[in-house]
C-alpha positions as CSV (number, residue, x, y, z in Angstrom):
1,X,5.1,73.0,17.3
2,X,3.3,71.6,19.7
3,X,-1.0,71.9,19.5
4,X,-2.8,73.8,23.0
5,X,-4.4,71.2,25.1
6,X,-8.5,71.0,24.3
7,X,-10.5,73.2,26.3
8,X,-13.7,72.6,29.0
9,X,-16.0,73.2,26.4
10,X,-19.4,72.7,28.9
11,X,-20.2,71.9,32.4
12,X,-23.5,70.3,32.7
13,X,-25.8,71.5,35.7
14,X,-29.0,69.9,37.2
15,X,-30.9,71.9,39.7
16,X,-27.3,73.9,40.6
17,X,-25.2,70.4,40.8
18,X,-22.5,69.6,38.4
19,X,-23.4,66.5,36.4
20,X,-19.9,66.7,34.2
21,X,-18.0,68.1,31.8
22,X,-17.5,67.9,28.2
23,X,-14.5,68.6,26.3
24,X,-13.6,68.7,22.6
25,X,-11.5,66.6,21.3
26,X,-10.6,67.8,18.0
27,X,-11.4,65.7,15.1
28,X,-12.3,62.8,17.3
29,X,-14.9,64.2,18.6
30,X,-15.7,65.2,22.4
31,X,-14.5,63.8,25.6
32,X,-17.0,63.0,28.6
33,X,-16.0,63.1,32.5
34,X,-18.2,62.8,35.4
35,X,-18.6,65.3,38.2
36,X,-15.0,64.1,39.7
37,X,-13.4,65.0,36.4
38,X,-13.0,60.7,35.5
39,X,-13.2,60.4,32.1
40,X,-16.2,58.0,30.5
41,X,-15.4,58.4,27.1
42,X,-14.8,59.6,23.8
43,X,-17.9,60.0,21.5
44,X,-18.1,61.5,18.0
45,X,-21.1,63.4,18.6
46,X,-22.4,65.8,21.8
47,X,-25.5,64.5,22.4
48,X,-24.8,60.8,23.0
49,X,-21.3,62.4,25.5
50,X,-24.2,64.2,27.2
51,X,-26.4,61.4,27.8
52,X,-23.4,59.3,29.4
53,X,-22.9,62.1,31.3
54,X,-26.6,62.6,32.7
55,X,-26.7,58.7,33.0
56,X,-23.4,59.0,35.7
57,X,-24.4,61.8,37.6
58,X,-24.6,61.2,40.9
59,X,-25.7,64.5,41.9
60,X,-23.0,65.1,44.5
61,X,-21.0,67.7,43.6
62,X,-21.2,71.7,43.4
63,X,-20.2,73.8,40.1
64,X,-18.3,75.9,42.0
Protein backbone atom coordinates (compact mmCIF):
# COMPACT_ATOMS: atom_id res chain seq x y z
CA UNK A 1 0.00 0.00 0.00
CA UNK A 2 1.36 2.89 -0.93
CA UNK A 3 1.02 6.30 1.61
CA UNK A 4 -0.94 9.72 -0.21
CA UNK A 5 1.60 12.25 -1.04
CA UNK A 6 1.74 15.15 1.91
CA UNK A 7 -0.48 17.95 1.34
CA UNK A 8 0.08 22.06 0.95
CA UNK A 9 -0.53 22.55 4.44
CA UNK A 10 -0.15 26.79 4.22
CA UNK A 11 0.64 29.40 1.80
CA UNK A 12 2.20 32.31 3.45
CA UNK A 13 0.98 35.88 2.28
CA UNK A 14 2.49 39.37 2.80
CA UNK A 15 0.49 42.34 1.81
CA UNK A 16 -1.46 39.86 -0.94
CA UNK A 17 2.07 38.29 -2.32
CA UNK A 18 2.89 34.71 -1.78
CA UNK A 19 6.04 34.41 0.34
CA UNK A 20 5.89 30.24 0.16
CA UNK A 21 4.55 27.33 1.11
CA UNK A 22 4.71 24.85 3.78
CA UNK A 23 4.11 21.36 3.64
CA UNK A 24 3.98 18.43 6.21
CA UNK A 25 6.06 16.06 6.10
CA UNK A 26 4.89 13.38 8.30
CA UNK A 27 7.02 12.47 11.14
CA UNK A 28 9.87 14.50 9.93
CA UNK A 29 8.43 17.32 10.22
CA UNK A 30 7.45 20.10 7.60
CA UNK A 31 8.88 20.95 4.23
CA UNK A 32 9.61 24.75 3.24
CA UNK A 33 9.51 26.15 -0.59
CA UNK A 34 9.85 29.56 -1.68
CA UNK A 35 7.30 31.47 -3.83
CA UNK A 36 8.58 29.34 -7.08
CA UNK A 37 7.69 26.20 -5.29
CA UNK A 38 11.99 25.35 -4.72
CA UNK A 39 12.32 23.62 -1.78
CA UNK A 40 14.64 25.23 1.24
CA UNK A 41 14.29 22.67 3.56
CA UNK A 42 13.09 20.23 5.97
CA UNK A 43 12.57 21.51 9.63
CA UNK A 44 11.07 19.69 12.56
CA UNK A 45 9.17 22.43 13.79
CA UNK A 46 6.70 25.29 11.82
CA UNK A 47 8.00 28.25 13.09
CA UNK A 48 11.70 28.09 12.23
CA UNK A 49 10.14 26.50 8.21
CA UNK A 50 8.31 29.83 8.40
CA UNK A 51 11.08 32.05 9.24
CA UNK A 52 13.26 30.49 6.17
CA UNK A 53 10.42 31.18 4.32
CA UNK A 54 9.90 35.00 5.26
CA UNK A 55 13.79 35.31 5.05
CA UNK A 56 13.56 34.04 0.99
CA UNK A 57 10.66 35.92 -0.03
CA UNK A 58 11.33 37.98 -2.60
CA UNK A 59 7.99 39.37 -2.90
CA UNK A 60 7.38 38.64 -6.52
CA UNK A 61 4.88 36.43 -6.97
CA UNK A 62 0.83 36.45 -6.71
CA UNK A 63 -1.18 33.77 -4.59
CA UNK A 64 -3.30 33.22 -7.19
Amino acid sequence: MTQPSPNLISVLHDHGHCVGFLRSAGPRGFMAYDSDGQPLGLFQDKQPANEVIKAASTYTRDCN
